[in-house]
BAGU-533977 format. One record per residue (C-alpha): x, y negated, z; residue in one letter. Coordinates in Angstrom, 1 decimal, padded with zeros to 4 digits, m for minus. Example, Ala and Ser with C-alpha at 12.3 -4.5 7.8 and 13.67 -1.06 7.14 Angstrom:
<rs>
+--------+--------+--------+----+
:     xx :     yy :     zz : aa :
+--------+--------+--------+----+
:  012.3 :  004.5 :  007.8 :  A :
:  013.7 :  001.1 :  007.1 :  S :
+--------+--------+--------+----+
</rs>
This chain:
<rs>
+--------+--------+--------+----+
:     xx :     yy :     zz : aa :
+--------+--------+--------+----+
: m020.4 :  071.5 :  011.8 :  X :
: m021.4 :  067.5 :  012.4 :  X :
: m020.7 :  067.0 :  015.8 :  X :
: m023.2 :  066.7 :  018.6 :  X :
: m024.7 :  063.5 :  019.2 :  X :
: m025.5 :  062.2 :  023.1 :  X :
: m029.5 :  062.8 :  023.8 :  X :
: m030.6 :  059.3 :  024.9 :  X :
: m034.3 :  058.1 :  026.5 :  X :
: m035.3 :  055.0 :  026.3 :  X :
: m038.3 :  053.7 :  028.7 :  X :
: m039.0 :  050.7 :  027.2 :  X :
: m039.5 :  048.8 :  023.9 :  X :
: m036.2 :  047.1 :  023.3 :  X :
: m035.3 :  044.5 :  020.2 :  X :
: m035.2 :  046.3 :  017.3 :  X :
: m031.5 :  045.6 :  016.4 :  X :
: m030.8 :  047.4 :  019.5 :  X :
: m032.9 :  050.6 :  018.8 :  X :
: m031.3 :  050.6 :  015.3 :  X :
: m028.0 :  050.7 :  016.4 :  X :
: m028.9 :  052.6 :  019.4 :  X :
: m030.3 :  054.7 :  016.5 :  X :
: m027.4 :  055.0 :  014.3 :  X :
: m025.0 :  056.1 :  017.4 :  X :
: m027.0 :  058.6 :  019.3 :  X :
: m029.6 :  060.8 :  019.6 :  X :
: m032.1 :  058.4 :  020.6 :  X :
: m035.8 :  058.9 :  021.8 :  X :
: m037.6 :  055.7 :  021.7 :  X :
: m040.8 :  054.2 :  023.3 :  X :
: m043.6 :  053.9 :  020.9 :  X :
: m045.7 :  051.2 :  023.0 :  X :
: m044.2 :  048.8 :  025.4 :  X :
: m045.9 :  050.5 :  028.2 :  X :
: m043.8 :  051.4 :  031.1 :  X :
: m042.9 :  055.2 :  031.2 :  X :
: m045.4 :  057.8 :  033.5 :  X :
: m043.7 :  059.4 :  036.4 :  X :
: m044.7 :  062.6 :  034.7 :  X :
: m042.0 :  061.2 :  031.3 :  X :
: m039.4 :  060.1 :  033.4 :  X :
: m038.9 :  063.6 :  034.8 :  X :
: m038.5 :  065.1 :  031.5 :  X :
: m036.1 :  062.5 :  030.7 :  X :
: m034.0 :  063.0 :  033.5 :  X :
: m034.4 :  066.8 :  033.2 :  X :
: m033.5 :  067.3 :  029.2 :  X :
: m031.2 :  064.1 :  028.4 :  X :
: m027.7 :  063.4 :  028.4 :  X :
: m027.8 :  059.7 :  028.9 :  X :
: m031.6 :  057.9 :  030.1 :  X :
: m031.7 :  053.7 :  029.6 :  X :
: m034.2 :  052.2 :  032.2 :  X :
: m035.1 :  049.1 :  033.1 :  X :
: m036.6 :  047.2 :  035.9 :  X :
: m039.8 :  048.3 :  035.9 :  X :
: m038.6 :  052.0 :  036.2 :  X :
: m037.9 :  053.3 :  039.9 :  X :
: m034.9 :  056.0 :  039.6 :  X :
: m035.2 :  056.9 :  043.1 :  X :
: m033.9 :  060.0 :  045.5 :  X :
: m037.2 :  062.2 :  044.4 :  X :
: m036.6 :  061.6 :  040.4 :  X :
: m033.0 :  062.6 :  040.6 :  X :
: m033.7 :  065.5 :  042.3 :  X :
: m035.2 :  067.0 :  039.4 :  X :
: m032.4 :  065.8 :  037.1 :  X :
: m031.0 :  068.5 :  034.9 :  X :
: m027.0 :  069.0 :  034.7 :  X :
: m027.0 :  067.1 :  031.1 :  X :
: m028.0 :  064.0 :  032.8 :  X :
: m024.7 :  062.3 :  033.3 :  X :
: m025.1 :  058.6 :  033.0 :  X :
: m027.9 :  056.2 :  034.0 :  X :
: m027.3 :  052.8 :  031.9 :  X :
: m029.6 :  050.4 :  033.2 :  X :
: m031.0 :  047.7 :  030.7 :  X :
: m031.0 :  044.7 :  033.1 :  X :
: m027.9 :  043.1 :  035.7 :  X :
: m030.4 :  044.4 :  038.5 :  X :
: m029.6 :  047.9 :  039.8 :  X :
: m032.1 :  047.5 :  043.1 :  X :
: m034.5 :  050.2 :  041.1 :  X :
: m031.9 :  053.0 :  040.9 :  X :
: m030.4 :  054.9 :  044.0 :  X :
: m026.7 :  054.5 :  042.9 :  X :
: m025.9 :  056.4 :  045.9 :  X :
: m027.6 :  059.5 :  045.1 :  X :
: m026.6 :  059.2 :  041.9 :  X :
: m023.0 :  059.5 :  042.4 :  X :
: m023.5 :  061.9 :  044.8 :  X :
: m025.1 :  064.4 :  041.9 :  X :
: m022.6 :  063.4 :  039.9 :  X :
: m024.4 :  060.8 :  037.5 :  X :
: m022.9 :  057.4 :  036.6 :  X :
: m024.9 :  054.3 :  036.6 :  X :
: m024.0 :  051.1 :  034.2 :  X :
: m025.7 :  047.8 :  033.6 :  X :
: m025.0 :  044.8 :  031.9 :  X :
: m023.6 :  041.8 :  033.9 :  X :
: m023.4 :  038.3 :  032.8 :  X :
: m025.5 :  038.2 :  029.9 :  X :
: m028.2 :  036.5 :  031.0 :  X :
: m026.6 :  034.0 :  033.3 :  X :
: m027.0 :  030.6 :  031.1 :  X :
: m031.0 :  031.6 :  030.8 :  X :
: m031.9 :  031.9 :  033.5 :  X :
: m030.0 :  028.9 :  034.9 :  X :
: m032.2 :  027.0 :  032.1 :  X :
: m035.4 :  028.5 :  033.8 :  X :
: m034.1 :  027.2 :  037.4 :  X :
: m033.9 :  023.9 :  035.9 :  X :
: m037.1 :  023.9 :  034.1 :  X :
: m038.9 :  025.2 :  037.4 :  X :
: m037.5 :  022.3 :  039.0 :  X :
: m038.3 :  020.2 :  036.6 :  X :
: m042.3 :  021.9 :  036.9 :  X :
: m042.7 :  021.6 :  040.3 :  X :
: m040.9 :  018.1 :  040.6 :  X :
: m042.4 :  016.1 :  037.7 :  X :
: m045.8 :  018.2 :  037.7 :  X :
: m045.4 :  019.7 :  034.1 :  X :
: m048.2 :  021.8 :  034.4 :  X :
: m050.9 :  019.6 :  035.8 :  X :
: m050.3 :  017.1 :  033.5 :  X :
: m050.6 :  020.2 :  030.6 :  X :
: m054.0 :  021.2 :  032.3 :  X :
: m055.2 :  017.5 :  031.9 :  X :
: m054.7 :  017.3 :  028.0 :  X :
: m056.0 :  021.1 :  027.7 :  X :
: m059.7 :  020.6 :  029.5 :  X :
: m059.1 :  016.4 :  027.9 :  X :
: m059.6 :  014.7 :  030.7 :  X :
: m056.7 :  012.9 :  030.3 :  X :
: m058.4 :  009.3 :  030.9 :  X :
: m055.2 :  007.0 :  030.3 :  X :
: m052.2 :  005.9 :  031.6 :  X :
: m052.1 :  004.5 :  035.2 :  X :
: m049.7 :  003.3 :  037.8 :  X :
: m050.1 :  005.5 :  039.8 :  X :
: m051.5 :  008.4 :  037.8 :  X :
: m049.3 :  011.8 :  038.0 :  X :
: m046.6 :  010.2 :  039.9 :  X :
: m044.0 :  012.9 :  040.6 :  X :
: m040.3 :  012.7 :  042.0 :  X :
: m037.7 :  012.5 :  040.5 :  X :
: m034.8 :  014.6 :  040.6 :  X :
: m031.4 :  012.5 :  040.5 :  X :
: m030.0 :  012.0 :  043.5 :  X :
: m031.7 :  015.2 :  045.2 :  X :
: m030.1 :  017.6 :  047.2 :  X :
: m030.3 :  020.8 :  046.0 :  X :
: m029.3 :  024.0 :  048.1 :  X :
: m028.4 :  027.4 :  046.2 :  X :
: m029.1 :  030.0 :  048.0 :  X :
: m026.4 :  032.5 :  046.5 :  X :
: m023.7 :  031.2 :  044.3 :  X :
: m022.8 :  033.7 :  041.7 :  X :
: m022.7 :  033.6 :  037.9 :  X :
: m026.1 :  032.3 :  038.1 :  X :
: m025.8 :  030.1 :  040.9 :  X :
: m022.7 :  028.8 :  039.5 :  X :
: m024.5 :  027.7 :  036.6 :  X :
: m027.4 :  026.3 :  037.9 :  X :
: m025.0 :  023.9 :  039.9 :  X :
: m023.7 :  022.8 :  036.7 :  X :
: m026.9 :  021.6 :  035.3 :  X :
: m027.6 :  020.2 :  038.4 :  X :
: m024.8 :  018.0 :  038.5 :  X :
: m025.6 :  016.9 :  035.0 :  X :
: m029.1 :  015.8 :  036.6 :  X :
: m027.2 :  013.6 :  039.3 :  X :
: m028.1 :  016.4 :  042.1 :  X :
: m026.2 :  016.7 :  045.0 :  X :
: m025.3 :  020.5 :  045.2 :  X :
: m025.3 :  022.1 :  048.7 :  X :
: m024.8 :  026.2 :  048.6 :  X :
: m024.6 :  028.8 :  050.8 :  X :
: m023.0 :  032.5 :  049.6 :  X :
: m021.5 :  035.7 :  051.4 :  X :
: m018.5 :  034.4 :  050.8 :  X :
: m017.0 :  030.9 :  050.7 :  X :
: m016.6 :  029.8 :  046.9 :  X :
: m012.3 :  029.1 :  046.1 :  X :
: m011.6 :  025.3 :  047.0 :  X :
: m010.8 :  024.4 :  043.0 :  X :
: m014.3 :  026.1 :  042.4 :  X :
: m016.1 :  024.0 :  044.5 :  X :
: m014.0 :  020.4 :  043.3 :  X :
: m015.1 :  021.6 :  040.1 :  X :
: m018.8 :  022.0 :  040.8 :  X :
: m018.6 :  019.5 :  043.2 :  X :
: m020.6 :  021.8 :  046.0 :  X :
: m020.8 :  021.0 :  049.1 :  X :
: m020.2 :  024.7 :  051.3 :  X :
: m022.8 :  025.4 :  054.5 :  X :
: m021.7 :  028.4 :  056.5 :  X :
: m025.2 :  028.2 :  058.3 :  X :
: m027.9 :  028.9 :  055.8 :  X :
: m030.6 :  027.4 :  058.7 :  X :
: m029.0 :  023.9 :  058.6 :  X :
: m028.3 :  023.8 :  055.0 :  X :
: m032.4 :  024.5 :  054.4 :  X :
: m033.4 :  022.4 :  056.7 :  X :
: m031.5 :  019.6 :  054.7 :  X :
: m032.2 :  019.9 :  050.9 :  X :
: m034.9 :  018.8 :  049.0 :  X :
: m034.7 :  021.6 :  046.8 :  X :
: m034.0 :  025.4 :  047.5 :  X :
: m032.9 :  027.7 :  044.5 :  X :
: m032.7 :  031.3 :  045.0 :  X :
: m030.5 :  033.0 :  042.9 :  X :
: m029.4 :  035.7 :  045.3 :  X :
: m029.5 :  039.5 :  044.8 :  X :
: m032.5 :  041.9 :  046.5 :  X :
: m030.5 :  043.9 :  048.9 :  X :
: m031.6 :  045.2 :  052.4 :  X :
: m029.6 :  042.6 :  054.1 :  X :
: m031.5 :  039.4 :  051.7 :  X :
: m035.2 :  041.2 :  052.1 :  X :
: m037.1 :  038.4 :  053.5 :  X :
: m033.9 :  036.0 :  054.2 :  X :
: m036.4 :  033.2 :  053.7 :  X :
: m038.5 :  034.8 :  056.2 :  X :
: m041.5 :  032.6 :  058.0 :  X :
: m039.1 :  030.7 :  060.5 :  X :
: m036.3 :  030.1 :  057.9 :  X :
: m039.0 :  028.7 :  055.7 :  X :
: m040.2 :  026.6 :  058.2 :  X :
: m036.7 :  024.5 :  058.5 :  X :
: m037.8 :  023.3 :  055.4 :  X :
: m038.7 :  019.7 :  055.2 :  X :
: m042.7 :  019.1 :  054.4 :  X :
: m041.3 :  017.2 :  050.9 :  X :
: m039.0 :  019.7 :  050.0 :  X :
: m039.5 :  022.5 :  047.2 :  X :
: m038.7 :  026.0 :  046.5 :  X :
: m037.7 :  027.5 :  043.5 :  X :
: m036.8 :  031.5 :  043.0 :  X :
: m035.7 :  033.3 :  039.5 :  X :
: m033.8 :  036.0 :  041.3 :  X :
: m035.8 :  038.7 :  043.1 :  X :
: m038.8 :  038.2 :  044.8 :  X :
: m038.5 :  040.0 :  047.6 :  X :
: m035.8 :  037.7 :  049.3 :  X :
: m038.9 :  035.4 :  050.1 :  X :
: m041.5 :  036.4 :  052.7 :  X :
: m044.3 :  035.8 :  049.8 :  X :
: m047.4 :  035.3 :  052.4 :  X :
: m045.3 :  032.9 :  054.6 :  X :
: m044.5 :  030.9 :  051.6 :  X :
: m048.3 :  030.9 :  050.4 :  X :
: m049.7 :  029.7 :  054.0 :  X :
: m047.2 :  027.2 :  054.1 :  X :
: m047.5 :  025.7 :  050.6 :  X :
: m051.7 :  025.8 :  051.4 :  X :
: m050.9 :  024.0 :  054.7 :  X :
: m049.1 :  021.1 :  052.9 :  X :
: m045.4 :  022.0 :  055.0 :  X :
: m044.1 :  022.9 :  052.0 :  X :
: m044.7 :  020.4 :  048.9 :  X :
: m044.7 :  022.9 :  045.9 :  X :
: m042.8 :  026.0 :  044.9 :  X :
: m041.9 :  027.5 :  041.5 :  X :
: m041.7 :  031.1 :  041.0 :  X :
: m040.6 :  033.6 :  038.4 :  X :
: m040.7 :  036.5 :  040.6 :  X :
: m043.0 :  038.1 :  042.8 :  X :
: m042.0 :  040.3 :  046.4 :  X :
: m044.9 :  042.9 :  044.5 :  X :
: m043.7 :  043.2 :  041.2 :  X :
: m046.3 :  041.6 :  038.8 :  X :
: m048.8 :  041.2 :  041.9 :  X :
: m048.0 :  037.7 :  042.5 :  X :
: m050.0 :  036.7 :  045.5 :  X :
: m053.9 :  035.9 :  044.2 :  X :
: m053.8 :  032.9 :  047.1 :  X :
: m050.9 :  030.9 :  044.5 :  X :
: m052.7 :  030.8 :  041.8 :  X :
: m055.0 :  028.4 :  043.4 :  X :
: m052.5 :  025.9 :  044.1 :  X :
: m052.4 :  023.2 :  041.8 :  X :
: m048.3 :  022.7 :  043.5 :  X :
: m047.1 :  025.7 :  042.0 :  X :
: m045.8 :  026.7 :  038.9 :  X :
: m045.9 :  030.8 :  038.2 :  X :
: m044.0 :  032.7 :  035.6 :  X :
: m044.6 :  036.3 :  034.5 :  X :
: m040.8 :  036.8 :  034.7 :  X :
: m039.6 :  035.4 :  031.7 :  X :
: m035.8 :  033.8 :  033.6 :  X :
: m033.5 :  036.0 :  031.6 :  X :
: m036.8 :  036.2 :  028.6 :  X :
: m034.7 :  035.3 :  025.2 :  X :
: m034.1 :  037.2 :  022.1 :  X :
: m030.4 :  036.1 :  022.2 :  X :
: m029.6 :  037.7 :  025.6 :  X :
: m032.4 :  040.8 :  025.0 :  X :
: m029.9 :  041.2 :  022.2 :  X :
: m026.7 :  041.0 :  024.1 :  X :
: m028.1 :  043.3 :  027.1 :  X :
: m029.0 :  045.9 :  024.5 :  X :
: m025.0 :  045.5 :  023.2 :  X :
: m023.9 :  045.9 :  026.4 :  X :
: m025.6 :  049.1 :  027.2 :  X :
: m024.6 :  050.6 :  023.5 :  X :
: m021.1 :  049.7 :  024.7 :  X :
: m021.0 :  051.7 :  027.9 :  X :
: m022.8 :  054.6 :  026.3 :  X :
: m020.8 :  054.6 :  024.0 :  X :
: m017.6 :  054.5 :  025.7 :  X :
: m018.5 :  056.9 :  028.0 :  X :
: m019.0 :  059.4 :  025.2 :  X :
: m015.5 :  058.1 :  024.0 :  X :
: m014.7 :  059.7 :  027.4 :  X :
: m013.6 :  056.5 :  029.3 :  X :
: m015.2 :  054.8 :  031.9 :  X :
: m018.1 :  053.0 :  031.1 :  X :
: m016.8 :  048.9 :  031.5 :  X :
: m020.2 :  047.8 :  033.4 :  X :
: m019.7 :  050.9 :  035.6 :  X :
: m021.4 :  050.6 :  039.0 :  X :
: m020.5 :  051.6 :  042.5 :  X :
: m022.3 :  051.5 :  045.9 :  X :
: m019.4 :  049.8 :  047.5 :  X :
: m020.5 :  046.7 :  045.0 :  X :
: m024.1 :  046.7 :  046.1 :  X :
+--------+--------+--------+----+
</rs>
């Protein structure tokens, strides 16, 4: 007899090269639209499957597990992200959670940089004025932005993707200021030539440019809450491709309409995809639906990476990307 293949759901579209090999190793139920699953589907894909493959947009919580059947034995999350699952409860019913690390650090460094770039040099007024052609010539002092050489920039959080983004800020003649949980090793810091604060308040009140690139955790909800944000100089600029909730988002939007903070670029939202109506208005601020990590290449390699730890947990080893509330 052929030997039984792992049930897998999938709740979202996923690169086709992914769902064909997903395809050719397992059991696999795909998504026929790109439609986030109904409440109503995720239960009977937690109830009936071996393995289910969410993403972001998919909230695993206490409730759903609850009514996850005793096939349901590994949760391997398509995204680096786990703030959407309850990994505790989940290893409490025995399930195992994944997710794929490190894939998509380089891109969404690049969208850090190009953010900074946006808000700095005003990118996408200057694209509004050619759209509507009111472009009336070249002026002195038409457009004039600032430049970004010789900046300092503060990372707030300085792992893979913090890391990286120091690198191309270097490369842009920034001066790189962080502040992390932990101290980066001295040789790491030589190398990216960052300058450590200890106090996250004196290091904001100091730079000229703020990236996020933290995690969303209960201890970073809000850490740029209204009185951090208000260390900030009236110049400086904020820029967050990490999780939108680690910014009070109505604080930020008073402030920015108030002129005490000069412009912000964000990929993320503290709502999900209901990025505060009040932004939109401000001719400062650049806004992205979330498109950081948003490349075929690293679509590609997160779908690899979650093949690989389904697959290796049906090998019977532990999954490589395995994940464990101590970590979060």
């Amino acid at each position: 007899m052929p030997e039984q293949r792992l049930s897998v759901v999938v709740t979202r579209r996923l690169p086709e090269a992914v769902e064909t090999r997903m395809s050719e190793l397992f059991d696999v139920a795909l998504r026929p639209d790109d439609r986030p699953m109904e409440r109503d589907a995720l239960i009977a894909a937690v109830r009936n499957a071996d393995v289910l493959v969410p993403t972001i947009t998919d909230q695993i919580d206490a409730g759903l597990l609850a009514q996850a059947g005793e096939r349901l034995k590994l949760i391997a999350n398509f995204g680096a992200g786990v703030d959407n699952i309850d990994v505790q409860t989940a290893r409490q019913r025995g399930i195992l959670v994944s997710n794929t690390p490190g894939v998509l650090t380089d891109d969404t460094a690049d969208m850090t940089m190009a953010l900074i770039l946006a808000v700095r040099r005003r990118i996408p007024e200057g694209l509004s004025i050619m759209q509507r052609g009111d472009w009336e010539g070249w002026s002195p002092t038409g457009m004039l932005g600032r430049r970004v050489g010789g900046q300092r920039l503060g990372v707030l959080g300085m792992g893979r993707i913090g890391q990286a983004v120091a690198r191309r800020a270097a490369a842009f003649g920034m001066q790189v200021h962080y502040h992390n949980r932990r101290r980066l090793r001295p040789e790491t810091e030589a190398e990216l030539q960052a300058t450590y604060w200890e106090s996250l308040d004196q290091m904001v009140a100091r730079v000229d440019i703020l990236s996020i690139n933290c995690p969303h955790t209960p201890s970073t909800f809000h850490l740029m809450n209204a009185r951090r944000l208000k260390l900030m100089k009236p110049d400086a600029v904020i820029v967050n491709t990490s999780r939108g909730e680690v910014i009070d988002e109505n604080a930020l939007t008073r402030m920015l309409r108030a002129g005490e903070i000069a412009g912000a670029g964000l990929d993320v939202f503290e709502h999900g995809a209901e990025a505060n109506p009040r932004l939109r208005e401000l001719p400062n601020v650049v806004l992205l639906p979330h498109m950081g990590s948003a490349t075929l290449e690293g679509r590609i390699e997160m779908g690899e990476k979650v093949i690989i730890n389904i697959k290796t947990f049906d090998d019977g080893h532990r999954p490589p990307d395995l994940v464990v509330p101590a970590m979060l």
